[in-house]
C-alpha positions in Angstrom: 19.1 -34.7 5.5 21.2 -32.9 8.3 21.4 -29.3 8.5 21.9 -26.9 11.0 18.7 -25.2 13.1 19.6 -22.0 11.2 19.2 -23.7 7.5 15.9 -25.8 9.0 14.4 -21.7 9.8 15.0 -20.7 6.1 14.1 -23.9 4.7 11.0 -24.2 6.9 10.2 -20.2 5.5 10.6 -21.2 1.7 8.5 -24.2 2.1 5.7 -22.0 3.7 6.4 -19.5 0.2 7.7 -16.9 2.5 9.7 -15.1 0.1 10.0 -11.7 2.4 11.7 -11.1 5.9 11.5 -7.8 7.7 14.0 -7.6 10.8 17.5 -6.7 12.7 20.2 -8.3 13.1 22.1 -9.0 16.2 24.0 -12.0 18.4 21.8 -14.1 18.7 20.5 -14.5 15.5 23.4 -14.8 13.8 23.2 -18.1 12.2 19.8 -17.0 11.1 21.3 -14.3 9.2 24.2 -16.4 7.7 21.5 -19.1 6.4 19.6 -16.3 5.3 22.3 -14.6 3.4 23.2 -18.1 1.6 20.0 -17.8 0.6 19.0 -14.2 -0.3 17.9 -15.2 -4.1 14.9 -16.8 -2.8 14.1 -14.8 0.5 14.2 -10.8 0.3 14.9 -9.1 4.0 14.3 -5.9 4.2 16.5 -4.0 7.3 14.5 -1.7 9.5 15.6 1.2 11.1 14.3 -0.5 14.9 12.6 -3.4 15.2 8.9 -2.1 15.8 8.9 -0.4 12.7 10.0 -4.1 11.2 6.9 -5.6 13.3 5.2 -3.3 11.9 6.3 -3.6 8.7 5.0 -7.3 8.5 1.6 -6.3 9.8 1.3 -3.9 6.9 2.7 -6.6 4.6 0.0 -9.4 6.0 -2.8 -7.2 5.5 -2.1 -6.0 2.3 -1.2 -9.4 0.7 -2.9 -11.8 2.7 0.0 -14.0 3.3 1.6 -14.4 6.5 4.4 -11.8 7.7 7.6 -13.1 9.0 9.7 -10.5 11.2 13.3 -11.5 13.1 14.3 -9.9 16.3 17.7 -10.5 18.0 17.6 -11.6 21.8 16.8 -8.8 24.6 16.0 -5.4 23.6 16.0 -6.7 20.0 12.9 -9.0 20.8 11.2 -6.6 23.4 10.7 -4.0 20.6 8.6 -6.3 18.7 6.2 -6.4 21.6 4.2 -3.1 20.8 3.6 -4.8 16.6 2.6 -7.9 18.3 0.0 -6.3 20.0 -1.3 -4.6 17.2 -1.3 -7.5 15.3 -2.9 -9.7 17.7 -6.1 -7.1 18.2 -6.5 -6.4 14.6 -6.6 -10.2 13.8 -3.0 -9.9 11.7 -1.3 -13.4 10.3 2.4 -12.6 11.4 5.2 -15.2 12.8 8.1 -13.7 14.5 11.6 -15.3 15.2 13.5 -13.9 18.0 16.8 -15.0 18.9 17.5 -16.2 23.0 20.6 -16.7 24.5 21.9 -20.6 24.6 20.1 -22.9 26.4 22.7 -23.4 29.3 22.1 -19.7 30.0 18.6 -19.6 30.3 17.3 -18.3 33.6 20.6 -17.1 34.4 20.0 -13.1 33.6 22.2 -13.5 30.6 23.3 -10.6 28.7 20.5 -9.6 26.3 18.4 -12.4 28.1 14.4 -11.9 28.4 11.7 -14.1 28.4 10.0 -13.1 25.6 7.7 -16.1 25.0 6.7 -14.9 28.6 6.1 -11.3 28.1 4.1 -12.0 24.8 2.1 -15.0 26.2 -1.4 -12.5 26.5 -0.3 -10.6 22.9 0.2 -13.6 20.7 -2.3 -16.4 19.3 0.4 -19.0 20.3 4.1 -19.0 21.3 7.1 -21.5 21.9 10.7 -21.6 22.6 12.5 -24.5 20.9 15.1 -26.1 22.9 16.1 -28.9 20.7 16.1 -28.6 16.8 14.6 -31.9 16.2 11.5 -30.0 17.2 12.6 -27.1 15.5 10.8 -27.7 11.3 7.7 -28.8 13.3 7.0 -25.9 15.6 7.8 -23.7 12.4 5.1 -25.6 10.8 2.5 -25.1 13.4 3.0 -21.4 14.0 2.3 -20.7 10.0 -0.8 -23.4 10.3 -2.0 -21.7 13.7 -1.1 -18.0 12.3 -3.2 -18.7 9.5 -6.1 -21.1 11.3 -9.5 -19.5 12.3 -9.3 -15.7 13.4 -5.7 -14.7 12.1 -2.9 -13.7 14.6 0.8 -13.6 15.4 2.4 -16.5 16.8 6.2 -15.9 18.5 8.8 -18.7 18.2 11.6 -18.2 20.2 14.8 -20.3 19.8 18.3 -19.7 21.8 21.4 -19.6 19.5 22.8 -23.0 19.9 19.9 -24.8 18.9 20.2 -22.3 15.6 23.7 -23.9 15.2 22.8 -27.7 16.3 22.4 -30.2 13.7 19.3 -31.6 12.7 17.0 -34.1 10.6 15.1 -31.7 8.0 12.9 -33.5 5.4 10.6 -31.1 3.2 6.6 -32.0 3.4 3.5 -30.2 1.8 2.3 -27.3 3.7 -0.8 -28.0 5.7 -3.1 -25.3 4.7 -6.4 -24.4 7.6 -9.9 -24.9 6.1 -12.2 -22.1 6.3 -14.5 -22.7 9.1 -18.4 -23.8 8.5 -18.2 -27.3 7.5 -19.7 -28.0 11.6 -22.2 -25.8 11.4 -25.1 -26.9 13.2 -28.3 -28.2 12.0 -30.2 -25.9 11.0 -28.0 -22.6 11.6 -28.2 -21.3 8.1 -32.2 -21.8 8.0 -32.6 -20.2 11.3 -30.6 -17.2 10.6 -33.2 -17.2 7.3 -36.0 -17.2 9.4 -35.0 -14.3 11.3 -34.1 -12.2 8.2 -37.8 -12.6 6.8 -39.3 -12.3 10.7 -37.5 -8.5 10.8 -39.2 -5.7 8.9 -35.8 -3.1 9.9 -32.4 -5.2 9.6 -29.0 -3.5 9.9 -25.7 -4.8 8.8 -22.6 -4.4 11.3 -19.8 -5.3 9.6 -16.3 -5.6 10.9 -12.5 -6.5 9.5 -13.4 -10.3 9.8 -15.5 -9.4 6.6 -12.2 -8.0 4.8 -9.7 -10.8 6.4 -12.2 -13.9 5.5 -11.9 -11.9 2.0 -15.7 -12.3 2.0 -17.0 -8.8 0.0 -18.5 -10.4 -2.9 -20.5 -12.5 -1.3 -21.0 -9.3 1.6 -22.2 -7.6 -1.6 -24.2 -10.3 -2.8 -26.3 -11.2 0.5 -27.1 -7.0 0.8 -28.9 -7.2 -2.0 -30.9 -10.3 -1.3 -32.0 -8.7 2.3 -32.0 -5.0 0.8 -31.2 -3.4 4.2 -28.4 -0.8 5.2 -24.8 -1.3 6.5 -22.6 0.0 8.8 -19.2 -0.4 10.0 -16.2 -0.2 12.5 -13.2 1.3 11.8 -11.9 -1.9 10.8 -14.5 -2.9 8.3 -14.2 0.2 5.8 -13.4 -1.3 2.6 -16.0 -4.5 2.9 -18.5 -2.3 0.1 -17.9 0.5 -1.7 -18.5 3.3 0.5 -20.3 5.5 -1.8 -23.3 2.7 -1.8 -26.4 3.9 -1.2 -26.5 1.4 1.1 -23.5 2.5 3.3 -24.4 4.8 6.3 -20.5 5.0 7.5 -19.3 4.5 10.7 -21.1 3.1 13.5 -20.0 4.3 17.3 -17.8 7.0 19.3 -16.8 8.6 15.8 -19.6 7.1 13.1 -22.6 9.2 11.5 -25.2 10.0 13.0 -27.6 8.0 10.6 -25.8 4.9 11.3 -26.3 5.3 15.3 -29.9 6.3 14.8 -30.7 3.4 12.2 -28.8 1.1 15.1 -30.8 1.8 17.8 -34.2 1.5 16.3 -33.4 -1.6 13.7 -35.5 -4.3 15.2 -32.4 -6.7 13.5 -29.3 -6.5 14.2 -26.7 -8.7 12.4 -23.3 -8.0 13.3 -20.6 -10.3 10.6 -16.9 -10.3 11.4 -16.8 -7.7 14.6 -16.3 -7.3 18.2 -18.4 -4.9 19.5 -15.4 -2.9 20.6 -16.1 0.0 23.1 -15.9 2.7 20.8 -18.6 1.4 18.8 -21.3 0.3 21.4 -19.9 3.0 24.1 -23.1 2.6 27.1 -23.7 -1.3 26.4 -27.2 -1.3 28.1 -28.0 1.4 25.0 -26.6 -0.2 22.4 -29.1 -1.9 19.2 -31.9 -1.8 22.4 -34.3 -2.2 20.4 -33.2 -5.3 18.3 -32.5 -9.0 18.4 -28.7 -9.3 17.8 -27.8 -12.1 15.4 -23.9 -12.5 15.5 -21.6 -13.9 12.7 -18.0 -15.3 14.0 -15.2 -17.5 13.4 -13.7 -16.9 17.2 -16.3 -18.4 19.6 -14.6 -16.6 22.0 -16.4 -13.1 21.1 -19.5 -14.4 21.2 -20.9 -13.2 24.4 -18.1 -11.1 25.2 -19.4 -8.0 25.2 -22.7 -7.8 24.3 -25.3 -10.8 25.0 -26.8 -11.8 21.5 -30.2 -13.2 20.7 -28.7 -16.1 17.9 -25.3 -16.5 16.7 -23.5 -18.4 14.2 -19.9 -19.5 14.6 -18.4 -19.9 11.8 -16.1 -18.1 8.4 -17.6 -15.0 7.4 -17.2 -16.4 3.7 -18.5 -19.5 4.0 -21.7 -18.5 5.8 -22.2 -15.6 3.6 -22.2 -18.4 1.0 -24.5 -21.0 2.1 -27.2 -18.0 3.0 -26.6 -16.6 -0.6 -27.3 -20.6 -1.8 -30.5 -20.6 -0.1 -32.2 -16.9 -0.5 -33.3 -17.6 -4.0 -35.9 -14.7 -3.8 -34.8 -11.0 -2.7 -36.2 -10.3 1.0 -37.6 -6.3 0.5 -37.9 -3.3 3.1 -38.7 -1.1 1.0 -40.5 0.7 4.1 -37.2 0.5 6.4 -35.0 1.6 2.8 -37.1 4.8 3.0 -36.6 5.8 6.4 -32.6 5.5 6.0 -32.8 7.8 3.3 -35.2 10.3 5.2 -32.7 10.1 8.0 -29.8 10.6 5.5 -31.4 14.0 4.1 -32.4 15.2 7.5 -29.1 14.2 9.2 -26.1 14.7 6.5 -22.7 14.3 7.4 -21.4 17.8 7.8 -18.5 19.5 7.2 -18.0 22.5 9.2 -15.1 25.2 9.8 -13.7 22.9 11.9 -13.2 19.8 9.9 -13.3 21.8 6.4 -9.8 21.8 5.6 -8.7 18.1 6.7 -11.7 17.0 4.2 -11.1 19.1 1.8 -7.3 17.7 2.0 -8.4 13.5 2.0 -11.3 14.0 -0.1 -8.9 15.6 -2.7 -6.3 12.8 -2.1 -8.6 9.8 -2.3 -10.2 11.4 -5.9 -6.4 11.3 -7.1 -5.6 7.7 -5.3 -5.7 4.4 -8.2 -8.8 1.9 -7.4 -6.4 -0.7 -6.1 -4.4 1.7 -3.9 -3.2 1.1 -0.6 -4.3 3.9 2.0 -2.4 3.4 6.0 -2.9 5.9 8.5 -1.4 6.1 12.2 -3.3 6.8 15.0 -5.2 9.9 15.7 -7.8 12.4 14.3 -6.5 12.3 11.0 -6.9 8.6 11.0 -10.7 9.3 11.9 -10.4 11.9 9.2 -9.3 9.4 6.7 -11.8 7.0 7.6 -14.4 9.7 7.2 -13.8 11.5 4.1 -11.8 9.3 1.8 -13.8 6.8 -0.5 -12.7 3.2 0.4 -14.0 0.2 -1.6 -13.2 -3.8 -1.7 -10.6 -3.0 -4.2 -8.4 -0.5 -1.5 -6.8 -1.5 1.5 -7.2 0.4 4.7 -4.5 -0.5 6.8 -5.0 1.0 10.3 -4.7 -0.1 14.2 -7.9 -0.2 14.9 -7.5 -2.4 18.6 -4.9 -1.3 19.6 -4.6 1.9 18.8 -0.9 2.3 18.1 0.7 5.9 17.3 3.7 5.3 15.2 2.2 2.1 13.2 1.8 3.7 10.0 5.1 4.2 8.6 6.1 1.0 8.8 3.0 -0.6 7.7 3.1 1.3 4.6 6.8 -0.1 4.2 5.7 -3.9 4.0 2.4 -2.7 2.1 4.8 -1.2 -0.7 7.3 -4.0 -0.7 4.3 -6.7 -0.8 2.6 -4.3 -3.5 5.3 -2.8 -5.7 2.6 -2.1 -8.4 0.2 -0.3 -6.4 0.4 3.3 -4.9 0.7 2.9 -0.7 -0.3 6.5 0.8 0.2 7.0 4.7 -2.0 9.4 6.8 0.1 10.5 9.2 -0.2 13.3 12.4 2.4 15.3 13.4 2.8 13.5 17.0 2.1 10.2 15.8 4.9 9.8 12.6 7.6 11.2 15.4 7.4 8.3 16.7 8.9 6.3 14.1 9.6 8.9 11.6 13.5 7.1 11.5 11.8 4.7 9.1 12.4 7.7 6.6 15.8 5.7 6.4 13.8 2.4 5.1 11.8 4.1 2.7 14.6 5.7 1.1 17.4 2.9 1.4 14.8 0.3 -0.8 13.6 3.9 -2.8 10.1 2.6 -1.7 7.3 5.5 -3.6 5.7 5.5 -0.3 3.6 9.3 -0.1 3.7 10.2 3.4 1.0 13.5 4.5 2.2 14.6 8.2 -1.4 16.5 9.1 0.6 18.8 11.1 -1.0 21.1 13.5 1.7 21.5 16.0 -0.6 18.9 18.8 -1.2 15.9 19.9 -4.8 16.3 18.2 -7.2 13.6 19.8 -5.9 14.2 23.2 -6.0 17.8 22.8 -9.8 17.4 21.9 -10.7 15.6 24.7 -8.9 18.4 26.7 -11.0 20.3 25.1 -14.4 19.5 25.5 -14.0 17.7 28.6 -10.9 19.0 30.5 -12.1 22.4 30.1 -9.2 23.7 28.0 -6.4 22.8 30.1 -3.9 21.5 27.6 -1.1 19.3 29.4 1.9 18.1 27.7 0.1 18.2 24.0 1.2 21.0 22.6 4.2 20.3 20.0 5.8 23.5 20.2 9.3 22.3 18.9 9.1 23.5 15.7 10.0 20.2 13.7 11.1 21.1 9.9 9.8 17.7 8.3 10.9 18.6 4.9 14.8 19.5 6.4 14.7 16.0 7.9 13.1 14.3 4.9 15.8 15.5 2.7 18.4 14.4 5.5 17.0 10.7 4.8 17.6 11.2 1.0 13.1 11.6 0.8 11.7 13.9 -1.1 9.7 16.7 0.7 6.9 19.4 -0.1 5.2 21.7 2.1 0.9 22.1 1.4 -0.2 25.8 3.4 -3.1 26.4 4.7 -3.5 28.7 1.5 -2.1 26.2 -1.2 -4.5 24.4 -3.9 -4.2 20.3 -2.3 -4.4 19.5 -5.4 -2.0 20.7 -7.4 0.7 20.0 -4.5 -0.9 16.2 -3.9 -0.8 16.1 -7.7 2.7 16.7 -7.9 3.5 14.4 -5.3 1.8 11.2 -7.2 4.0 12.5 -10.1 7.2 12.1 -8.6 8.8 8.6 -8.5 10.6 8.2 -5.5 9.3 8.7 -2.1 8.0 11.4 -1.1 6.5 13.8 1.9 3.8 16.4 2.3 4.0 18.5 5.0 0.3 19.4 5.1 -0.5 22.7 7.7 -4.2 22.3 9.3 -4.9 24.3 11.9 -4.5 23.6 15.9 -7.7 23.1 16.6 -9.8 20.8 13.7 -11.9 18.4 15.7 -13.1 15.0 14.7 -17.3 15.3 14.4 -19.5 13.7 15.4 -18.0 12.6 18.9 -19.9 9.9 21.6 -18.8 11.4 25.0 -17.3 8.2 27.2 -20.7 6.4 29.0 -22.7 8.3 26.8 -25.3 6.7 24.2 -24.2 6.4 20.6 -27.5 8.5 19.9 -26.1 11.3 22.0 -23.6 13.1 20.2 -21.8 16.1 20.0 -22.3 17.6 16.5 
């Protein structure tokens, strides 16, 4: 049948089972919007307040669902604020597909009003991108970006179409979606048994596990394999929520900000098998340091990170669930270190995780919220030390989501991640960890949250500073503080009323509890305003260049 380029989009969406579009409006998208609105019984959009917060938004709803998130972006400006979610999504391994609206195709090139060459500017930040200038090409490119969004290691893919093609005729015909197969069905001969063979070689194996873990959905079979090997696990910021982190097998965080028995128990492990992870920066920090005493076995659906940072001794390309599951098949006896078991609990007596004046009332403010947080609850954080804090001291487990920006490192992410994790979730309880400096930045999302009456809990740790960078002034710009003190006295409860939000104020005297308790009671939305004082720092700390054994306590 015939139908315009706007129709093909929102029939193309439904046959995908996209049944939620985060976005804004605007000229050139138009005909989008008036398909979409003849349609708005099937498709939900939820309005934004800008259009990062909506990119944002789909990340938040991609991670916590699994599905793909769809976002739509206007020409110009409208399609250059996407670019900062892009990113985020495209480091963190996010399944997203964003829509932007371009000028006609006669203007093209022409420095058009609201013209920019976004497939351009997003070529390095995006698994794939097109722009469609003829809609008889329009259903298939659609096609491809959800196959390719979804294919292999996850990421956005931008499709950029100019508004006459969105109002040209064209030949649409329905067809079944073409779903990816996980990746392991090429593995070579003999990759499972070697990796085997290694296992029982090592007498100390360590588990590095990353997000690919939690995107190939692979913790039961994570959970399975640690028993058969009966060796300890840590992780990157990314991979909290692959176990249960109260396992005795957990030794937290590895890197810049992990414990210090999961740094030790890396660097004198004589195996290393990292699953799902990049050896980012912050967690190897001196590379010619890092697992030196260890063959490093790495698991991998991108055979692009293999090699990349640090050289490995064997890897295995491959999805993490798949291989998880053909090793489980064949270890039909446990493998026991009972001897390496022993010396990670030695290390974990003599080195606990402290919790000093200086980090004692952040943790005693998580550690109360994630005792009050459901099993299947949603916890987002933006970008900061109380993200580190909330990686440290609340419980996560396979059941929670942990929804952070752990790549790319994005300050104002949280708000509107925990919008798309609430609309994808409507049964579940979404909390976002926020700082003070970080929710500023897109604390007009306020407006989204209370226009949809999303129960989103929002805690602003708010100590007046840009935190992390004022703790790097500290320790190693020797107190000079430039441009990070927040000294405009921002009244978040004032403005959370002005956005019809409920709001609550936690002092540095008040009982968490009974304030954080009376927050999960309320119905609506709702936001703490939690004081900690200006000067908390995140422990332990890797100084840049420095060792992960070397830190500061």
């Amino acid at each position: 049948m015939k139908i315009n380029g706007a129709e093909i989009i929102v029939a193309c969406l439904k046959e995908q089972g996209v049944d939620t579009v985060f976005g804004f409006p605007g000229g050139a998208v138009l005909n989008i919007y008036d398909a979409l609105y003849k349609h708005r019984d099937s498709i939900r959009h939820i309005l934004t307040s800008h259009e990062q917060g909506a990119s944002h938004a789909a990340d938040g709803y991609a991670r916590s669902t699994g599905k793909v998130g769809v976002v739509f972006a206007t020409s110009g400006p409208g399609a250059t604020n996407l670019v900062t979610g892009l990113a985020t999504a495209y480091m963190d391994s996010v399944p997203m597909v964003a829509i932007t609206g371009n000028v006609s195709t006669d203007l093209l090139g022409r420095d058009s009003f609201q013209e920019v060459d976004i497939s351009g500017i997003t070529m390095p930040i995006t698994k794939h991108n097109y722009i469609v200038k003829d809609v008889n090409n329009l259903a298939a490119t659609i096609r491809n970006a959800f196959f390719i969004a979804r294919e292999g290691r996850p990421g956005p893919v931008l499709i950029d179409v100019p508004k006459d093609v969105t109002a040209a005729m064209g030949e649409y015909s329905p067809i079944e979606v073409r779903w990816p197969k996980r990746t392991g069905e090429h593995l070579k001969n003999g990759a499972i048994g070697q990796l085997i063979t290694l296992l029982r070689e090592s007498k100390k194996p360590m588990l590095y596990v990353g997000g690919g873990v939690i995107r190939s959905q692979a913790e039961e079979e994570l959970a399975e394999f640690i028993e058969k090997i009966d060796a300890p696990l840590g992780v990157s910021l990314m991979g909290n929520g692959a176990i249960d982190s109260n396992s005795e097998r957990f030794t937290g965080m590895i890197g810049m900000h992990g414990t210090r028995l999961s740094n030790i128990a890396v660097n004198n492990c004589d195996l290393l098998l990292v699953i799902g992870a990049r050896f980012s920066d912050r967690v190897v920090s001196k590379a010619s340091a890092f697992a030196k005493r260890a063959k490093i076995v790495h698991i991998d659906v991108d055979p692009a990170e293999i090699n990349k940072n640090i050289s490995t001794y064997y890897h295995v390309i491959g999805d993490s669930k798949v291989i998880l599951s053909k090793v489980n098949a064949q270890l039909s006896e446990p493998i026991l270190h009972t001897e390496w078991m022993e010396q990670i609990a030695h290390w974990r007596e003599l080195y606990p995780f402290k919790i000093n004046g200086e980090t004692r009332r952040p943790s005693q403010i998580l550690m109360t919220l994630s005792a009050l947080m459901e099993d299947d609850a949603v916890l987002v954080t933006e970008v900061g030390q109380h993200q580190m804090w909330a990686a440290q001291f609340c419980r996560h487990t396979p059941k929670k989501r942990f929804l952070t920006s752990g790549g790319l490192g994005t300050m104002g992410y949280g708000t509107g991640a925990a919008i798309g994790a609430q609309v994808g979730n409507p049964n579940r309880r979404v909390v976002n960890v926020a700082g003070d400096g970080s929710f500023r930045m897109n604390c007009n999302e306020l407006a989204t949250i209370a226009r949809y009456r999303l129960p989103v809990i929002i805690l602003v740790m708010n100590n007046r500073t840009l935190g992390m960078v004022r703790q790097w002034q500290t320790l190693f710009y020797e107190e000079r503080y430039s441009e990070t003190t927040l000294d405009t006295d921002v009244d978040w409860i004032t403005l959370a009323k002005a956005y019809g939000v409920h709001g609550m104020h936690l002092t540095k005297d008040d009982d968490p509890e009974a304030v954080l308790r009376e927050a999960f009671a309320y119905g609506g939305p709702v936001l703490v305003d939690c004081e900690i004082p200006l000067d908390n720092m995140v422990y332990p700390m890797v100084a840049p260049g420095a060792s992960i054994e070397e830190m500061i306590d």
